[in-house]
KEBAZA-190684 format. One line per field, with one value per residue (C-alpha): residue number from 1; residue in three letters; x, y negated, z negated. Coordinates in nm, 3 decimals. Last residue first. Layout:
BEGIN
i <- c(NUM; ...)
aa <- c(ALA; ...)
east <- c(X; ...)
north <- c(Y; ...)
up <- c(Z; ...)
This chain:
BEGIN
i <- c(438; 437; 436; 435; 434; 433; 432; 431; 430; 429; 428; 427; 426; 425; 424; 423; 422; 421; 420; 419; 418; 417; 416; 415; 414; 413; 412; 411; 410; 409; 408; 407; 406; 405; 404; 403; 402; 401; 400; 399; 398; 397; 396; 395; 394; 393; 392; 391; 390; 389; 388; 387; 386; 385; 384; 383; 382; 381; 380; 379; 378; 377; 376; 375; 374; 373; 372; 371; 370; 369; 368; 367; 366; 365; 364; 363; 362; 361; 360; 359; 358; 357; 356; 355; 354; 353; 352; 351; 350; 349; 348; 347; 346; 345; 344; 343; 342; 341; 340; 339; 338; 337; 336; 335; 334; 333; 332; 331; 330; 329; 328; 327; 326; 325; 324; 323; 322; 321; 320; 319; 318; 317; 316; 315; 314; 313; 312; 311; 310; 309; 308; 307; 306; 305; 304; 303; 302; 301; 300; 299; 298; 297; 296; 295; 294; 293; 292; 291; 290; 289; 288; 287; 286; 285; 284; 283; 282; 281; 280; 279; 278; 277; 276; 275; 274; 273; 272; 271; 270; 269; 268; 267; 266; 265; 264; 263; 262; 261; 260; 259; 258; 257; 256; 255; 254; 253; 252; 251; 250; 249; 248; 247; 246; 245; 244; 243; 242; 241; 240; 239; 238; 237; 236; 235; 234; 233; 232; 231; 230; 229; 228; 227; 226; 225; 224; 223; 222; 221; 220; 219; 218; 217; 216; 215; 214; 213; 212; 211; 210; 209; 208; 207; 206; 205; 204; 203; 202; 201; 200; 199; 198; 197; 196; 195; 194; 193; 192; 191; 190; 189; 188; 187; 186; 185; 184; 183; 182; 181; 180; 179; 178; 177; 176; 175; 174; 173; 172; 171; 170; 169; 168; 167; 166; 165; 164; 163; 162; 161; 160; 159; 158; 157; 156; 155; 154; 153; 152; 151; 150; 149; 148; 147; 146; 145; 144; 143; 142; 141; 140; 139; 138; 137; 136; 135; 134; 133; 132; 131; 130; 129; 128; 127; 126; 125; 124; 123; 122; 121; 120; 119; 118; 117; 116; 115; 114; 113; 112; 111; 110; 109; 108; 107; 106; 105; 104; 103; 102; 101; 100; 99; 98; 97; 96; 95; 94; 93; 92; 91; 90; 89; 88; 87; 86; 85; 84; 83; 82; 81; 80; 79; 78; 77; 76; 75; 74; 73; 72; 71; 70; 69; 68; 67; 66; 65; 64; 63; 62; 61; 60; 59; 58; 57; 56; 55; 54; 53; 52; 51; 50; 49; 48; 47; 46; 45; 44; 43; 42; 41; 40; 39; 38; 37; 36; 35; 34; 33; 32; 31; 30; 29; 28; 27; 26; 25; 24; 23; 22; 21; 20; 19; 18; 17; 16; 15; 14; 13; 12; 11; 10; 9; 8; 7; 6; 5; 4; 3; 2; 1)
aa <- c(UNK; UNK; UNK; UNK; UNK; UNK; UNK; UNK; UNK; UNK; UNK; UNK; UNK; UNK; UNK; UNK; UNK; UNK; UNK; UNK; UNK; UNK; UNK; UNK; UNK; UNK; UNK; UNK; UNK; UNK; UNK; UNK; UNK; UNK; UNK; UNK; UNK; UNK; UNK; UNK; UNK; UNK; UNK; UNK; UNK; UNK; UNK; UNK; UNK; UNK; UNK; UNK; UNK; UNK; UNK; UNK; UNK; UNK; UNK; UNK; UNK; UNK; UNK; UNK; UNK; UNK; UNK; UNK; UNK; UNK; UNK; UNK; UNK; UNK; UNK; UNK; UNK; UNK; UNK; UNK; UNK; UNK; UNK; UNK; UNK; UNK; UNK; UNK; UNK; UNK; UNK; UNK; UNK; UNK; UNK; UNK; UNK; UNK; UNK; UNK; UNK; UNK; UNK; UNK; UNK; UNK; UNK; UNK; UNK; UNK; UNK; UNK; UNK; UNK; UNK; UNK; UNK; UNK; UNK; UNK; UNK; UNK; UNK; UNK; UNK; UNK; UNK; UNK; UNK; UNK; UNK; UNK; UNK; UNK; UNK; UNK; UNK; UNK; UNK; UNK; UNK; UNK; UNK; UNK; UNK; UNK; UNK; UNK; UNK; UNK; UNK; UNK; UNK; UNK; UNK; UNK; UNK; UNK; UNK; UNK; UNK; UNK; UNK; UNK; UNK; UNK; UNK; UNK; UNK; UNK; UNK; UNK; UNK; UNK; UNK; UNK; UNK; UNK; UNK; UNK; UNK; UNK; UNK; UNK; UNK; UNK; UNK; UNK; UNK; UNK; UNK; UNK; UNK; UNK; UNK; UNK; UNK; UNK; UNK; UNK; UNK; UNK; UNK; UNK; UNK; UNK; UNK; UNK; UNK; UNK; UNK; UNK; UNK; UNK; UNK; UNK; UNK; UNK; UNK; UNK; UNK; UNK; UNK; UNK; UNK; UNK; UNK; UNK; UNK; UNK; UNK; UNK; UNK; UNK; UNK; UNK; UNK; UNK; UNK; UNK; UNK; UNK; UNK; UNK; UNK; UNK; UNK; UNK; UNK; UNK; UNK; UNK; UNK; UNK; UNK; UNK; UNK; UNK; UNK; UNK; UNK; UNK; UNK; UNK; UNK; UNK; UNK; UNK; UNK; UNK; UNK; UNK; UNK; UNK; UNK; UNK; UNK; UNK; UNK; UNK; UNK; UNK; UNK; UNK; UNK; UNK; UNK; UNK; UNK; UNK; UNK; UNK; UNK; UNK; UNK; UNK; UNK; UNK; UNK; UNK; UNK; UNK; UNK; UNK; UNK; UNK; UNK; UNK; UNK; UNK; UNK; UNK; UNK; UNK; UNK; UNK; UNK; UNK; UNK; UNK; UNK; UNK; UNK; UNK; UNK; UNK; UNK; UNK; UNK; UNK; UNK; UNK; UNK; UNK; UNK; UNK; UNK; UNK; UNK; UNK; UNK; UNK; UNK; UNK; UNK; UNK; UNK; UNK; UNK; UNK; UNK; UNK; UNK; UNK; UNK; UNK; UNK; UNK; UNK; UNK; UNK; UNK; UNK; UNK; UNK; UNK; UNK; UNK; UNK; UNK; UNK; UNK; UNK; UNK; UNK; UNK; UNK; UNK; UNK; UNK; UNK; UNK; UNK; UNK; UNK; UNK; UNK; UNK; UNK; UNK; UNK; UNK; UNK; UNK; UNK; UNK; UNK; UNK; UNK; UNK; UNK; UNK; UNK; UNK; UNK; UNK; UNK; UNK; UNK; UNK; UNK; UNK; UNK; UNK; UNK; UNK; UNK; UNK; UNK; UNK; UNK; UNK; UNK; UNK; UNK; UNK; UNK; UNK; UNK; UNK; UNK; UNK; UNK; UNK; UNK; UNK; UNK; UNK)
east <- c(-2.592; -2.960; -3.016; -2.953; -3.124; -3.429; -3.407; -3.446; -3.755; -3.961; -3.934; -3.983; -4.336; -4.397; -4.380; -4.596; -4.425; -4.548; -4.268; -4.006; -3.705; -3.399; -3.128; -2.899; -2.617; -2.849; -3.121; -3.392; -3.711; -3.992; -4.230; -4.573; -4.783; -5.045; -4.968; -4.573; -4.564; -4.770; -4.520; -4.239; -4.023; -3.687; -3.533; -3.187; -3.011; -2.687; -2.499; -2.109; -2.039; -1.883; -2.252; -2.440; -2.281; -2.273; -2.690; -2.689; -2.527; -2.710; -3.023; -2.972; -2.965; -3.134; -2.906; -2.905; -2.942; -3.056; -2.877; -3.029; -2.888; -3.188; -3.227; -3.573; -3.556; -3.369; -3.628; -3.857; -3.585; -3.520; -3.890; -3.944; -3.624; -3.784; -4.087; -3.917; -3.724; -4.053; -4.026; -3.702; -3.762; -3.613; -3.358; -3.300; -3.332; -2.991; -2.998; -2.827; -2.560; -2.170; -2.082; -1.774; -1.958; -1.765; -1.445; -1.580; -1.649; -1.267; -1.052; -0.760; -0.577; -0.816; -0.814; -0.458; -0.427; -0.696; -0.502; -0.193; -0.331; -0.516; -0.179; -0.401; -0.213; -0.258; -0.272; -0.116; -0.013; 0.159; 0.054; 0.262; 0.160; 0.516; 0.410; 0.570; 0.815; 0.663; 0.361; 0.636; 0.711; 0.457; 0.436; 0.299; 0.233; 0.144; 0.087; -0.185; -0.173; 0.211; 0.388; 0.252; 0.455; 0.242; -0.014; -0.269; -0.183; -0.213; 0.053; -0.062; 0.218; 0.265; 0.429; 0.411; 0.629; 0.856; 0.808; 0.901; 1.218; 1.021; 1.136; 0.912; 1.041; 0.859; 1.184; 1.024; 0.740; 0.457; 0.121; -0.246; -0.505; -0.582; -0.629; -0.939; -1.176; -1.221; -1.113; -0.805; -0.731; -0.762; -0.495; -0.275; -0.283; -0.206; 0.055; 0.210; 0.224; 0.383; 0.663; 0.726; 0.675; 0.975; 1.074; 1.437; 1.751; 1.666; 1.721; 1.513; 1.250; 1.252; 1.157; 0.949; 0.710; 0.734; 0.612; 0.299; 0.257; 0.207; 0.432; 0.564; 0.733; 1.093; 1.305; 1.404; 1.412; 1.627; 1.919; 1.958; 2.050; 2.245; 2.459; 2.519; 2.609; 2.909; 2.980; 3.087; 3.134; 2.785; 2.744; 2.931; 2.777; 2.478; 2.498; 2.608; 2.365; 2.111; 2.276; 2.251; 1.915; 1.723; 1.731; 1.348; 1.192; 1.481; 1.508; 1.308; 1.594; 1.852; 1.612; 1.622; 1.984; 2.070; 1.835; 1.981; 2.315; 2.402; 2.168; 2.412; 2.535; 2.389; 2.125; 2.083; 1.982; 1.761; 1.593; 1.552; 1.370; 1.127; 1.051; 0.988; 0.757; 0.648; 0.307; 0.241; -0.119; -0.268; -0.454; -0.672; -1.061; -1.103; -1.469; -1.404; -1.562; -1.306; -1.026; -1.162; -1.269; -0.907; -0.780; -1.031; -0.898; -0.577; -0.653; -0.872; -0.613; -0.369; -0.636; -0.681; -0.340; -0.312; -0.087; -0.341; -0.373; -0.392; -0.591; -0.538; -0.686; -0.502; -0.593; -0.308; -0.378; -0.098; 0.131; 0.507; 0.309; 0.320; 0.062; 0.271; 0.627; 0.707; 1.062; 1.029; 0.966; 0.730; 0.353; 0.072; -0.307; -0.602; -0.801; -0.778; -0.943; -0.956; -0.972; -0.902; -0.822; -0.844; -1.141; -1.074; -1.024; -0.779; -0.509; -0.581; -0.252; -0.056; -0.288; -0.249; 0.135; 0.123; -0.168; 0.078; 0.354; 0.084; -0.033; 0.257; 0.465; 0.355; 0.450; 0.668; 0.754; 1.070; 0.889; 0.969; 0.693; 0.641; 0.686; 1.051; 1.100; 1.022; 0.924; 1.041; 1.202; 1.503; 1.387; 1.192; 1.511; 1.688; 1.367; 1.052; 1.035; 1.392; 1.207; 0.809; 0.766; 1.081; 0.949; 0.678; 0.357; 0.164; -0.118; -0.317; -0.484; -0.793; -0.971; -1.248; -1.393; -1.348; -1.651; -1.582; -1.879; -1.710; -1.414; -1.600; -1.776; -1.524; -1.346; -1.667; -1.673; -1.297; -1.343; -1.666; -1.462; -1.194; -1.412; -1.581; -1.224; -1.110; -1.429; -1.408; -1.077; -0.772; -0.502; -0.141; 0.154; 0.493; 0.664; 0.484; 0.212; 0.210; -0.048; 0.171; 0.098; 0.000)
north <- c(-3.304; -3.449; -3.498; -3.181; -3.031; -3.207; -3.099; -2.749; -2.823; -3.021; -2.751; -2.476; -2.681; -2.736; -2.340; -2.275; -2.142; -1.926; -1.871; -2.123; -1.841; -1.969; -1.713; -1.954; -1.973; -1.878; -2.066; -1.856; -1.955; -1.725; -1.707; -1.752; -1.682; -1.516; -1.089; -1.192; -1.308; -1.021; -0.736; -0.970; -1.245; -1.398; -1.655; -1.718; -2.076; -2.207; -2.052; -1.990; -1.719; -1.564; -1.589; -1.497; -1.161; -1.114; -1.136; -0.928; -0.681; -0.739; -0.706; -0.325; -0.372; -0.372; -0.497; -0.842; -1.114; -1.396; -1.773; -2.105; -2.428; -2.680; -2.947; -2.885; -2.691; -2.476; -2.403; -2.262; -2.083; -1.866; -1.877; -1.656; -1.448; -1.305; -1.278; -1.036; -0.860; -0.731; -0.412; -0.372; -0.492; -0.659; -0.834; -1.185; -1.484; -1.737; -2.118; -2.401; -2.227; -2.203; -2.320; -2.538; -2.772; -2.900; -2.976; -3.294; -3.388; -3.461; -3.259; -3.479; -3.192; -3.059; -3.433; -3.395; -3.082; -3.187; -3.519; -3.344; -3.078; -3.379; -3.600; -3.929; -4.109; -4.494; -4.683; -4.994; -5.061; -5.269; -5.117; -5.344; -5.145; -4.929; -4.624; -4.314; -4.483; -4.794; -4.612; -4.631; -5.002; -5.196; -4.975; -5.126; -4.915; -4.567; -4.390; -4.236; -3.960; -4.126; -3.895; -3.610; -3.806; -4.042; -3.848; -4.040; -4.396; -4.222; -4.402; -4.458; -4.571; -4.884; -5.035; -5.366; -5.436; -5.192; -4.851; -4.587; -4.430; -4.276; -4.279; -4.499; -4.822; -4.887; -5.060; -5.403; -5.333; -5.603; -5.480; -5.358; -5.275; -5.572; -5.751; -5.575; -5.895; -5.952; -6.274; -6.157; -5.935; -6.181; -6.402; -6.126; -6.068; -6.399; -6.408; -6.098; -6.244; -6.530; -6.293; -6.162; -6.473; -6.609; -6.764; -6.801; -6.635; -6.284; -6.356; -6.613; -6.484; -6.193; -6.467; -6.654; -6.346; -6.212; -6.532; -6.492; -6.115; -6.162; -6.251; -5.858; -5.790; -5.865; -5.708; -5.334; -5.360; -5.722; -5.646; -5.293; -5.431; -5.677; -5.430; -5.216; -5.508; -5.617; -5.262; -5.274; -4.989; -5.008; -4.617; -4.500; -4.805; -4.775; -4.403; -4.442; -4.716; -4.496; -4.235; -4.502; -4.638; -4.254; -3.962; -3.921; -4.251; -4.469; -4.148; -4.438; -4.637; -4.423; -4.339; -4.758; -4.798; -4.493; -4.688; -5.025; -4.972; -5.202; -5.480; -5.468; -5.859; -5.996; -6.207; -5.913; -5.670; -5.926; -5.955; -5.545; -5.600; -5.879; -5.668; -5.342; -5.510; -5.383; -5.295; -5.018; -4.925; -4.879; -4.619; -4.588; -4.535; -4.207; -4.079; -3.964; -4.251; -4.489; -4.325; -4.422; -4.754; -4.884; -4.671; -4.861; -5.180; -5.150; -5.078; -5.380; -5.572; -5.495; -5.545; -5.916; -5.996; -5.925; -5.709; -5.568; -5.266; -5.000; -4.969; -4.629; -4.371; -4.062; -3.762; -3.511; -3.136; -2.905; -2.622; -2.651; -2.727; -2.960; -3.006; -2.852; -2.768; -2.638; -2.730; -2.840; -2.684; -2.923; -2.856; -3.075; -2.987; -3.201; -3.479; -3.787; -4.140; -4.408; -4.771; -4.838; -5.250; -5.199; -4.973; -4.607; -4.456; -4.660; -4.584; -4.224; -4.122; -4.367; -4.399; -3.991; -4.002; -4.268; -4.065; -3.755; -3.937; -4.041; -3.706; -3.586; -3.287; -3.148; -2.822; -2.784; -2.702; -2.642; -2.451; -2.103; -2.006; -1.758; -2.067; -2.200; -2.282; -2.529; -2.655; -2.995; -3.019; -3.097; -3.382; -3.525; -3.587; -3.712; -3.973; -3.988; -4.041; -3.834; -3.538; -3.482; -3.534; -3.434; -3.106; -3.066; -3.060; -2.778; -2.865; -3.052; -3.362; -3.477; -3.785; -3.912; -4.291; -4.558; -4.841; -4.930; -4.705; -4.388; -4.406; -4.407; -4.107; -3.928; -3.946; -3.812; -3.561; -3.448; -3.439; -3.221; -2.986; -2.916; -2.884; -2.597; -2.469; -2.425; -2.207; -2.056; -1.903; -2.077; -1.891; -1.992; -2.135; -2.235; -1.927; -1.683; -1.468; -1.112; -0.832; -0.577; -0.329; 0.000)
up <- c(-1.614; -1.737; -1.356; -1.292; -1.597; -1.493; -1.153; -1.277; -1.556; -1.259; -1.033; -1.265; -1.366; -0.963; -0.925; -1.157; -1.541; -1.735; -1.895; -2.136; -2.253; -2.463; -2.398; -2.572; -2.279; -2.063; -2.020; -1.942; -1.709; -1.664; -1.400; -1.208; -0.951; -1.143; -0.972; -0.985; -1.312; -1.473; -1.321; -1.425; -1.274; -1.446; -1.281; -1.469; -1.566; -1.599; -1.325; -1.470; -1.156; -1.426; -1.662; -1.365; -1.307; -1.653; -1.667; -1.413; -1.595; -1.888; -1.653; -1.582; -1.179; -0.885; -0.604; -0.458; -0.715; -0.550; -0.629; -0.613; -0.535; -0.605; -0.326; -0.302; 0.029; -0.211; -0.427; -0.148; -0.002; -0.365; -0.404; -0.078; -0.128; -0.457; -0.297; -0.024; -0.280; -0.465; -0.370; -0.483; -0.809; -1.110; -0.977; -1.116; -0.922; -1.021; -1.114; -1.041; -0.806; -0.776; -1.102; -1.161; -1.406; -1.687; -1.522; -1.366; -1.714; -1.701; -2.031; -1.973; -1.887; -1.624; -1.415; -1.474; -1.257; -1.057; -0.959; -0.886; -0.670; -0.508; -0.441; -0.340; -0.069; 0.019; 0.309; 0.579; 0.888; 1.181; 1.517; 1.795; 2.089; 2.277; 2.161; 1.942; 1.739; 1.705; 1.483; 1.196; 1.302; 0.996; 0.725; 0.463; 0.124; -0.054; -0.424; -0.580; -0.862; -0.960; -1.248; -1.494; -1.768; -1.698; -1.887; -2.104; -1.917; -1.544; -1.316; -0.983; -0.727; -0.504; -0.202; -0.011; 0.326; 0.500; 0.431; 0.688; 0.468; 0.202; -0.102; -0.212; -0.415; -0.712; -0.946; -0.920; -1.106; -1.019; -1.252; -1.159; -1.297; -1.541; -1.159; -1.127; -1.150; -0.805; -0.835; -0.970; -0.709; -0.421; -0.632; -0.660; -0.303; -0.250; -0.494; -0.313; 0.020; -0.049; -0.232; 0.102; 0.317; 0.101; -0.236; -0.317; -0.340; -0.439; -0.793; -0.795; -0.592; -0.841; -1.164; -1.017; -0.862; -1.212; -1.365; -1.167; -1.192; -1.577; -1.855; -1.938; -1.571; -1.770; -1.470; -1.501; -1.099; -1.077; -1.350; -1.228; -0.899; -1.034; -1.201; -0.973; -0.735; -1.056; -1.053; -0.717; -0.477; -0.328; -0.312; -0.611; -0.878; -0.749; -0.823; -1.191; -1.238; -1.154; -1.403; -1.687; -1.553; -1.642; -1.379; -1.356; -1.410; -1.214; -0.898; -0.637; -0.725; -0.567; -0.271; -0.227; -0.277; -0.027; 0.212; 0.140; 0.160; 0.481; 0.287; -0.011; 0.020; -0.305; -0.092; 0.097; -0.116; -0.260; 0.109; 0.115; -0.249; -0.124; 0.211; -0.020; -0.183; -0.555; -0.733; -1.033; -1.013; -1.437; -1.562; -1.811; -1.665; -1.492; -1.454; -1.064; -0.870; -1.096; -0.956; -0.618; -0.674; -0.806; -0.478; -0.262; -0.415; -0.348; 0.017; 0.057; -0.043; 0.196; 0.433; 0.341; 0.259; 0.599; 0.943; 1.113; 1.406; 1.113; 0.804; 0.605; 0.332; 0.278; 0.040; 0.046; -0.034; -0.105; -0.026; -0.151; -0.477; -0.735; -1.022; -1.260; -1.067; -0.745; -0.603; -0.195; 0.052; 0.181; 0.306; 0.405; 0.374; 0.428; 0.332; 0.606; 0.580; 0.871; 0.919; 1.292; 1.328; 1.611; 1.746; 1.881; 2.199; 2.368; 2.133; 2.131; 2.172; 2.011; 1.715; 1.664; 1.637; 1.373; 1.216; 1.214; 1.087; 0.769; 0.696; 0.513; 0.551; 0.895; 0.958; 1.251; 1.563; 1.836; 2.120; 2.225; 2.338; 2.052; 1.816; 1.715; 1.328; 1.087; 0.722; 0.615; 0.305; 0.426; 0.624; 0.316; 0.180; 0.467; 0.495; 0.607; 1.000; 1.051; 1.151; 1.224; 1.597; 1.733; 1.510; 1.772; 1.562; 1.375; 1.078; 1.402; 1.354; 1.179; 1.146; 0.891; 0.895; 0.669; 0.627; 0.239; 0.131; 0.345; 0.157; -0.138; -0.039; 0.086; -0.277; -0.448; -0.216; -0.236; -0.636; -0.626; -0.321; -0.583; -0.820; -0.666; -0.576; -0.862; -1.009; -0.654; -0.713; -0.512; -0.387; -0.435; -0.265; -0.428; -0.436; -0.148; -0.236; -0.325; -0.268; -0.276; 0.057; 0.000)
């Protein structure tokens, strides 16, 4: 026989997981949908050519490929945001600019797993592309704010930088030529600690006097508001630009809003990935940050560049969903209190009567109720566990008497509390009840 193994890193997903899983990716759709987003997809495979060099030597190691039967170099694609560069170049003509657009699927890496972190996951990307604004930056912060709200969260804050502020620092201090082995340096701050990131600035710009300054400007004092951070980084990059412009106008937008409490400037968010260019931000949650960012994205104005000649500056975020579910769990989420398949279940206490069993069953569910039919006669205790793993809250149950009058029993399960004689309308009303009561 053959083991039934699965690869390190992967893993199968049990319907009580992935129940929630589809509650959370609902809930997330949703809001997308509310701020006028619409859903792509694109292919799991692309040419590698496609793939490497667009995130990063990191990332580019992580990447998974190999040749197909035809030969053909390929890969799996390890975010979803190359792919949507790819995509806007060839359907340029077939959409409307600016294309807002929202994309739940798989990527892999091969990478190290750890809690919440698989070489196999699910990325939730929201995106605005074909305009370069305050306005649509905005409306991507925002959408994340709304997001995490939409699924019962409510401490956490969204860590803000600019990649274009921290590139013209670089050069004010004369680093510029380092700046991608600066910024992946950085990007290590929460995991490595400053003494070993001053350690590697110190090896890759050769001065400990850069080392320091770079330290100096991402641990900056961030504690007197966005404004006096702003000050304070345009200083030490030489002096105010479009880049910091940018940011107090964003800022502004946010505090009008009202959801400015959300969000603070932390100099040290860089991304690691190479394609960034403008404003970036991660997700911190403030009961688990040790879980790390949930949400995390930026500008990107010349990653579509690469594949079509059309100036298609952009901007979105990424929600890691493994990640999010695992904390989601942890924090104990009402989300995690209903993973059951079906509102209520039809027990089986008759072949002969299968037929009216199957009749109520469709009757309930053009009401909206999700109902379950137990399909073999059985003792009821086993039924009764069948229910109980599938975790459906309530049981059907139908005797000799019910059937002749029309009626029925209803049993809640967890307390075997019984109301009968129930009509049809009376179950009804009891079953959408407990939905709405849930």
């Amino acid at each position: 026989m053959i083991q039934p193994k699965i690869l390190k890193g992967f893993r199968d997903s049990v319907p009580s997981q992935e129940i929630i899983r589809k509650q959370v990716m609902a809930r997330l759709e949703h809001v997308f949908t509310l701020h006028g987003f619409v859903p792509i997809d694109t292919p799991v495979l692309e040419y590698t050519e496609v793939l490497l060099g667009k995130g990063g030597g990191e990332t580019d190691k992580q990447i998974f490929h190999f040749a197909d039967n035809g030969g053909r170099d390929v890969a799996l694609r390890f975010d979803l945001t190359v792919p949507f560069a790819r995509f806007m170049a060839a359907h340029l003509q077939e959409v409307s600019i600016p294309f807002k657009r929202f994309h739940i699927a798989k990527v892999w890496r091969g990478e190290n797993p750890q809690r919440g972190r698989y070489r196999e996951f699910f990325q939730c990307d929201f995106d605005i592309v074909g305009v370069d604004s305050a306005s649509a930056d905005l409306e991507i912060l925002s959408m994340m704010e709304a997001s995490l709200k939409s699924l019962g969260l409510d401490r956490f804050s969204i860590r803000v930088a600019h990649r274009g502020l921290f590139n013209a620092f670089l050069g004010h201090i004369g680093q510029q030529q380092h700046s991608v082995e600066i910024l992946r340096t950085v990007d290590k701050l929460r995991k490595i600690g400053s003494d070993e990131v001053f350690s590697l600035l110190r090896e890759t710009t050769g001065s400990e006097h850069a080392a320091a300054s770079i330290l100096e400007y991402i641990q900056a004092d961030t504690s007197k508001g966005a404004a006096h951070t702003l000050d304070l980084l345009s200083a030490l990059a030489g002096d105010e630009s479009e880049h910091t412009s940018r940011m107090r106008e964003i800022f502004g937008y946010l505090e009008k809003l009202g959801i400015a409490s959300r969000f603070t400037i932390d100099p040290s968010i860089t991304r690691g990935l190479d394609y960034y260019t403008g404003i970036v931000y991660e997700t911190f949650l403030d009961d688990l940050p040790q879980i790390g960012s949930i949400c995390s994205g930026g500008r990107y104005n010349d990653l579509a560049s690469l594949y079509t000649k059309e100036h298609l500056p952009g901007v979105g975020s990424s929600i890691g969903l493994d990640r999010l579910l695992a904390a989601l769990e942890e924090l104990g989420n009402p989300l995690f209190t209903d993973a059951s398949g079906s509102d209520v279940i039809i027990f089986n206490q008759d072949v002969a009567s299968q037929d009216r069993y199957h009749l109520l069953a469709n009757r309930l569910r053009g009401e909206g109720i999700r109902c379950d039919v137990y399909l073999t006669q059985k003792k009821l205790p086993a039924q009764f566990k069948y229910a109980e793993l599938n975790g459906i809250p309530f049981g059907i149950i139908m005797s000799e008497e019910d059937l002749q009058a029309g009626t029925c029993t209803l049993r809640r399960l967890a307390t075997r509390e019984d109301i009968g004689n129930l009509t049809f309308e009376s179950l009804l009303s009891h079953l959408k009840r407990n939905k709405t009561d849930c």
